[in-house]
ROVEX-259702 format. One record per residue: y, x, z of N, C-alpha, C, O in turn. Coordinates in nm, 2 decimals, padded with zeros to 4 digits. Layout:
N
Y/X/Z/Y/X/Z/Y/X/Z/Y/X/Z
...
# end
This chain:
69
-00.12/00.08/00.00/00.00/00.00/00.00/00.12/00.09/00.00/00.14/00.18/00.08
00.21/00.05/-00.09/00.31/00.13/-00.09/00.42/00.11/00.03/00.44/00.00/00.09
00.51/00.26/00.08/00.56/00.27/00.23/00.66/00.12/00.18/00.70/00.08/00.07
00.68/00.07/00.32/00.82/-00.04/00.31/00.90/00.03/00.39/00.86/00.13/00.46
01.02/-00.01/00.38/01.19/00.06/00.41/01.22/-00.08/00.48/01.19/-00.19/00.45
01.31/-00.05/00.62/01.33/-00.19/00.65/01.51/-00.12/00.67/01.55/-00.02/00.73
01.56/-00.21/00.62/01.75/-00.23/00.64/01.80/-00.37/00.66/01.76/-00.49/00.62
01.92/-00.29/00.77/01.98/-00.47/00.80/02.04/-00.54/00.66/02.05/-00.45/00.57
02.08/-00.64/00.63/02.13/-00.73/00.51/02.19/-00.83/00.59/02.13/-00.91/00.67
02.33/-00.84/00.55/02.42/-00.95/00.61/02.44/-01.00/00.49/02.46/-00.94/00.38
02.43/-01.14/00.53/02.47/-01.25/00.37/02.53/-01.33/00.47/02.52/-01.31/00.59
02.59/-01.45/00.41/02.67/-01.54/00.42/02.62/-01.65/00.50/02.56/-01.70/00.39
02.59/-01.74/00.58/02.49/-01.84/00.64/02.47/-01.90/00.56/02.35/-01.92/00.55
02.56/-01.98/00.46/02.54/-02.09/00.35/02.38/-02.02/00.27/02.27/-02.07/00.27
02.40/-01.93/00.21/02.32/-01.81/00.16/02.16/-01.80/00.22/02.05/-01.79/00.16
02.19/-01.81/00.34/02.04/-01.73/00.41/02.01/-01.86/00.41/01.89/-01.87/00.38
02.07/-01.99/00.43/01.99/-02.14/00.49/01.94/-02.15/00.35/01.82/-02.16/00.35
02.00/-02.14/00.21/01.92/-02.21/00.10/01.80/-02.07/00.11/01.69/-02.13/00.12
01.78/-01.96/00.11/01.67/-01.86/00.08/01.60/-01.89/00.18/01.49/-01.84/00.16
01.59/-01.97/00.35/01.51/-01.97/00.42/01.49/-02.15/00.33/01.37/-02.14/00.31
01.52/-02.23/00.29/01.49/-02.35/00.23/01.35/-02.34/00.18/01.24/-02.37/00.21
01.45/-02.24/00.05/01.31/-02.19/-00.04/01.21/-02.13/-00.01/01.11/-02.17/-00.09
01.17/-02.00/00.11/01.10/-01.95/00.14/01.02/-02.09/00.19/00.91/-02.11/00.14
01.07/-02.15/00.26/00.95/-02.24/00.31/00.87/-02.35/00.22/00.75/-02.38/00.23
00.96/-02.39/00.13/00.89/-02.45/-00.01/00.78/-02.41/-00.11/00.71/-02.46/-00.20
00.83/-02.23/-00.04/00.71/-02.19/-00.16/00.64/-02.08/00.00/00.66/-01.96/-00.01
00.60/-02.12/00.08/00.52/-02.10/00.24/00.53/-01.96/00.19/00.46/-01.90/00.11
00.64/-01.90/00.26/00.66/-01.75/00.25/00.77/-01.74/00.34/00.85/-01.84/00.36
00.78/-01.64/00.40/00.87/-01.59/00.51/01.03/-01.53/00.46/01.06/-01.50/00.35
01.11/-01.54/00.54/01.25/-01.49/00.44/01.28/-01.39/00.37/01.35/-01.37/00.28
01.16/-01.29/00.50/01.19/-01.14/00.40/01.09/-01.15/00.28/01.10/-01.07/00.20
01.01/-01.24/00.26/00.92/-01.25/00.21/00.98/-01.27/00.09/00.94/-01.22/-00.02
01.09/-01.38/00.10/01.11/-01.46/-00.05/01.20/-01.34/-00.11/01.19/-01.30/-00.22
01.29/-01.28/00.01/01.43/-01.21/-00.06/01.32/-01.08/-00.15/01.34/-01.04/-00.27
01.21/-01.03/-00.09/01.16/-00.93/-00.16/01.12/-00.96/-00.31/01.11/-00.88/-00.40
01.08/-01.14/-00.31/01.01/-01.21/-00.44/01.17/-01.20/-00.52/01.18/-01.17/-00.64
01.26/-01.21/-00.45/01.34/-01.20/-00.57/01.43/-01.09/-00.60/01.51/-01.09/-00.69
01.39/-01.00/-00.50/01.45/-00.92/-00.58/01.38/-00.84/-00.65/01.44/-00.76/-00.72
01.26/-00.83/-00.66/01.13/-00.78/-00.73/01.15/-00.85/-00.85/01.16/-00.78/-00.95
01.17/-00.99/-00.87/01.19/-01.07/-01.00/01.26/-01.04/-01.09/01.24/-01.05/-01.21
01.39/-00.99/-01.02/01.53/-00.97/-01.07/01.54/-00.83/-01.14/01.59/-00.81/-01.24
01.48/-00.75/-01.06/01.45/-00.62/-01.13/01.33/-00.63/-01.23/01.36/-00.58/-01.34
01.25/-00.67/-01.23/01.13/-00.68/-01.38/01.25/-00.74/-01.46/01.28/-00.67/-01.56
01.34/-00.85/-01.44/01.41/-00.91/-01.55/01.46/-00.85/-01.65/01.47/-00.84/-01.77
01.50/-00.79/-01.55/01.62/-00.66/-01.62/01.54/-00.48/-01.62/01.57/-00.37/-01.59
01.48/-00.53/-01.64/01.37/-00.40/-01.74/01.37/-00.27/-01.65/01.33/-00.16/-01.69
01.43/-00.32/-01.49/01.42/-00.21/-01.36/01.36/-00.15/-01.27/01.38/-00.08/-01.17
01.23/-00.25/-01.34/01.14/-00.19/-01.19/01.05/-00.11/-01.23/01.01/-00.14/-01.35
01.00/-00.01/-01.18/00.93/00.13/-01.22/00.78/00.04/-01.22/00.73/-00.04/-01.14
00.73/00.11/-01.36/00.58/00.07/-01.39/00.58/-00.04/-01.44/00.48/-00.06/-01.50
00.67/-00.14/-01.45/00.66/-00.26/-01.53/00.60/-00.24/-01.66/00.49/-00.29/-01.70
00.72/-00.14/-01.74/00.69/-00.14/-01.86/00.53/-00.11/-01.92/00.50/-00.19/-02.01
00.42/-00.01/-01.88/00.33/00.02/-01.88/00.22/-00.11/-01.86/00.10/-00.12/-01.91
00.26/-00.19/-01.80/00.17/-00.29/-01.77/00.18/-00.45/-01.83/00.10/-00.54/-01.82
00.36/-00.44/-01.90/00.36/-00.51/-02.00/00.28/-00.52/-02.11/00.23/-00.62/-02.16
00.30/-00.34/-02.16/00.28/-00.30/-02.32/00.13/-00.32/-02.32/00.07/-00.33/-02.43
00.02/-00.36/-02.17/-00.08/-00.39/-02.21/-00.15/-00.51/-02.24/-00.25/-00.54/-02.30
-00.06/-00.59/-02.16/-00.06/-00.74/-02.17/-00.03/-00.78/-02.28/-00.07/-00.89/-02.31
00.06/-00.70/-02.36/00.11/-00.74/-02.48/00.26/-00.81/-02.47/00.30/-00.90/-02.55
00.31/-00.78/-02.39/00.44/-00.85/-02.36/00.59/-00.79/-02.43/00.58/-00.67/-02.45
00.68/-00.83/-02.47/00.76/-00.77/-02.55/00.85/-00.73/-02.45/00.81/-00.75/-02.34
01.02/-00.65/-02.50/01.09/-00.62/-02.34/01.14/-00.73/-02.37/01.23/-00.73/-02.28
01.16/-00.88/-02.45/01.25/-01.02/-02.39/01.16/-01.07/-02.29/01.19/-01.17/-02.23
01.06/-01.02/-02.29/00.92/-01.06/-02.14/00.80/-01.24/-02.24/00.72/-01.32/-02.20
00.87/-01.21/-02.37/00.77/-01.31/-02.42/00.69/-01.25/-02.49/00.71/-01.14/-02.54
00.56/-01.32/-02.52/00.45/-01.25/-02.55/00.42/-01.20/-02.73/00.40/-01.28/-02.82
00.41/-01.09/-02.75/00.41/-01.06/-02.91/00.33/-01.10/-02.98/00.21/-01.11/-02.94
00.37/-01.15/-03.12/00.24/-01.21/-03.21/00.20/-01.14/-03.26/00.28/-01.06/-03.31
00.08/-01.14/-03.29/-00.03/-01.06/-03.32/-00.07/-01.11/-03.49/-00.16/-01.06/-03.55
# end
């Protein structure tokens, strides 16, 4: 498992009540959800290390839709 890093994060209350909303709608914890999105946000945007490699075998293009064969 790769090491985790733990830092404080101050957001706004309005902010944390909708991401604690959501965490619970999709039964996940807060740090849980903020990690899902920021993990999402970075594959989006073509930032997260290793993605690419495991796209190109899936056959995924970099718009993240799938190439026709």
């Amino acid at each position: 498992m790769a090491e985790r890093k733990a830092f404080p994060l101050r957001v706004d209350a309005r902010l944390f009540a909708a991401v604690e909303r959501w965490a619970a709608d999709e039964l996940r914890s807060v740090n849980g959800q903020v990690e899902y999105l920021l993990r999402e946000a970075l594959r989006r945007a073509g930032r997260l290390p290793g993605v690419e490699a495991e796209e190109a075998d899936a056959g995924v293009g970099a718009d993240h839709s799938k190439i026709d064969s």
